[in-house]
N, C-alpha and C positions, 0 to 999 in steps of 0.2 A: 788154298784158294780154289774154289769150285771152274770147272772146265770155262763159263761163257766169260767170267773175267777174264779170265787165260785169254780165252779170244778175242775180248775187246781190246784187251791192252797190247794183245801182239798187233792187230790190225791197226792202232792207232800210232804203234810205232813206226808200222810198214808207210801209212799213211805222212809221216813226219818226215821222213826219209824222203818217199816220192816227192810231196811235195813242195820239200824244201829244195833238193834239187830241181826242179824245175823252176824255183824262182831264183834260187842261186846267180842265172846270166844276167840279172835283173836285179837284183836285189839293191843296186843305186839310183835306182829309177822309183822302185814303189817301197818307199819306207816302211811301207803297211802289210809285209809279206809276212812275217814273223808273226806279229799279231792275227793275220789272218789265219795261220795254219795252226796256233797258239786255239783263239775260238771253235775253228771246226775240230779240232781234234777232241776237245772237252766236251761238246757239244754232241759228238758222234759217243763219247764213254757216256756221258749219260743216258744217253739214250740205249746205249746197248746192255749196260750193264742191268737196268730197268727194275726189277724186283730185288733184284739181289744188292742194289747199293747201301753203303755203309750206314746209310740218312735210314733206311726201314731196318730201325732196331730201336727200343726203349720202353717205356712205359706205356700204356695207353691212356689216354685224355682224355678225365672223366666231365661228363659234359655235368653243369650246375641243373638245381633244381628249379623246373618253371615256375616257381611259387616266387623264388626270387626277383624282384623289378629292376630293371635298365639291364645291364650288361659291364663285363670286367675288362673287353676290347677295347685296342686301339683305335681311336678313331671310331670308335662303334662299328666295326664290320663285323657282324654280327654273323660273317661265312668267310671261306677261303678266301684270300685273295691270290693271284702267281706273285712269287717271290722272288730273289735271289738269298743265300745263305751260305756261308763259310764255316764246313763243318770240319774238324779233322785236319786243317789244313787244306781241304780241297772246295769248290766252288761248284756249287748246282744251280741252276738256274730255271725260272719257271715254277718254283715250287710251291703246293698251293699249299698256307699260311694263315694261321692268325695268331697274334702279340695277346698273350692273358696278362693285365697288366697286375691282377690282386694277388695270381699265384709268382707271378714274375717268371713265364715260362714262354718258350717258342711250341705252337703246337700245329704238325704239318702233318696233312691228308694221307692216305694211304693208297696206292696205287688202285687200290678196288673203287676209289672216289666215292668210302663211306668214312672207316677208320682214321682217327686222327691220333695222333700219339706226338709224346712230349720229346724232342729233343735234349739231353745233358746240357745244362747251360755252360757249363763249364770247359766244353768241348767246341761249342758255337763262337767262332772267331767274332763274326758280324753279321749283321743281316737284312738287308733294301727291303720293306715293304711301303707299298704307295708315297714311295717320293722321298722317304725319312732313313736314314742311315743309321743303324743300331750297333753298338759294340757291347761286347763283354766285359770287363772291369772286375778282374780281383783284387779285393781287400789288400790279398797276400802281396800285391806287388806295387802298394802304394807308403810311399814314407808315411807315419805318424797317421796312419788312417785312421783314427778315431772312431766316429760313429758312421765314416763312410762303409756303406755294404755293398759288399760282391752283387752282382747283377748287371742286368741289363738298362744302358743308357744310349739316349738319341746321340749321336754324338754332331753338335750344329757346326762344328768347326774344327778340323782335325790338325790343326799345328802343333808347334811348341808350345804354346800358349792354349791347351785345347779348352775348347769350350762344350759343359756336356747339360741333357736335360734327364730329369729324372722322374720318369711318370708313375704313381701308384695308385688303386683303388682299394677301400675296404667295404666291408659288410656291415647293414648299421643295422635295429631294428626300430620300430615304432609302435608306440599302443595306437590303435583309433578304435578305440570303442572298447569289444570284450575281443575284437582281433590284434593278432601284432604281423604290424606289415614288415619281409623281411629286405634288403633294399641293398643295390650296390652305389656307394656315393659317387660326387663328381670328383674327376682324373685332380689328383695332388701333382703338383709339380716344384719341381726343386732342380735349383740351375747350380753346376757347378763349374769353377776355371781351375785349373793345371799349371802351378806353381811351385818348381824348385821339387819336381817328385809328386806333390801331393796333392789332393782334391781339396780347395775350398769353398764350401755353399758361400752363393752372394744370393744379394734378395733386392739391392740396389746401386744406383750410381755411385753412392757412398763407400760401399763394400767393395765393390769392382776400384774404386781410386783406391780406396786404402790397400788392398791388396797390392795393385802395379801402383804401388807411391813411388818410386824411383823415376816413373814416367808424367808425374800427374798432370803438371801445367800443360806437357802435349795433347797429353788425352782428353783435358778441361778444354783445350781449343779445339781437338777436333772434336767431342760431342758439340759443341756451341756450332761449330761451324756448318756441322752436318743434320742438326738439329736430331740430335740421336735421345728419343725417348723412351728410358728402361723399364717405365709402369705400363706406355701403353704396346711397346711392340718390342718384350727384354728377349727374344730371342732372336731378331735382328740387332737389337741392341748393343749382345754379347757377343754373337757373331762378328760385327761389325768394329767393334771396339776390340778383341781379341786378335781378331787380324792386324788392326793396326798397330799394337803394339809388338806383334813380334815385326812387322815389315821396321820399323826404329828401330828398332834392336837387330839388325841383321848384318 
């Protein structure tokens, strides 16, 4: 381990120390003490560590040909955005980000704010960009996965019951004339719920009952009740419905 880790990490200990005694005569008073020395102290390693953190190591991310139309982003952010991401185990924050949704890859900036390179996905716990929570999901660790693949999923609802989305893009081509135009299509998506181990695609109100049929007449009254529509808004839908079935089951 090179000397400034050395030193961020003794300092962040010295720092945990100080000022967790300090809140120590207090600490029935502000619940928020733990958490708060929990923040600064992560917050102070990232920063110190700076060049030398575990996150700038991997591949470099090769940028697509401008010949190609649209874009393979999240939400089209077509540049960094600040992130948060759980790499290793540990949490960085602020880190600037964009979701390649057709390689199925995280690809984060380089300290110099030119260089972007690909994170191990397989390494990537989870990771916040604009508002949407992402997890990792292996294959390996799902009963009877079938045609579910390892990758990265929104994840809309994180219970027992979880509920996930699954965004892809591919590369199509087109003749228009004696040119062929090359093109990135519109975002695929594919919803899955977490049942007894395993992932299974639903595509409708149908799929979601059949699946939680042990519950259905609840679930039949509470969509009716809540006026819950899976065509036109299934990511509230699933949300909304995955919640409630595990709150009956609880």
């Amino acid at each position: 381990m090179k000397r400034p880790i050395i030193n961020a990490l003794a300092f962040s200990l010295l720092l945990i120390l100080c000022i967790n005694q300090s809140f120590a005569q207090k600490a029935s008073l502000d619940s928020n003490a733990n958490s708060f020395v929990e923040s600064y102290v992560v917050n102070y390693y990232n920063k110190s560590v700076g060049q030398q953190s575990r996150l700038y190591n991997g591949a470099e991310y090769t940028p697509y040909s401008p010949v190609i139309k649209n874009n393979p982003y999240f939400q089209d952010l077509t540049d960094v955005k600040p992130g948060t991401v759980t790499f290793d185990g540990y949490t960085y924050t602020k880190v600037p980000m964009m979701y390649d949704m057709y390689k199925d890859v995280l690809a984060v900036q380089l300290y110099n704010n030119f260089t972007k390179y690909v994170l191990a996905s397989e390494r990537v716990g989870s990771f916040d960009l604009s508002g949407h929570h992402f997890v990792y999901v292996s294959a390996d660790t799902v009963v009877n996965a079938g045609s579910f693949a390892s990758g990265f999923y929104e994840q809309m609802y994180g219970g027992k019951t979880e509920a996930l989305a699954r965004y892809s893009k591919s590369i199509q081509n087109q003749s228009s004339g004696n040119d062929i135009e090359t093109y990135f299509t519109k975002v695929k998506t594919l919803y899955y719920i977490k049942k007894g181990g395993s992932y299974h695609e639903v595509s409708s109100e149908g799929d979601v009952l059949k699946l939680l049929k042990d519950r259905k007449k609840e679930l039949q009254q509470y969509i009716k009740t809540n006026n819950i529509n899976f065509r036109k808004a299934p990511v509230e839908a699933l949300t909304s419905v995955a919640g409630y079935y595990d709150r009956i089951n609880s």
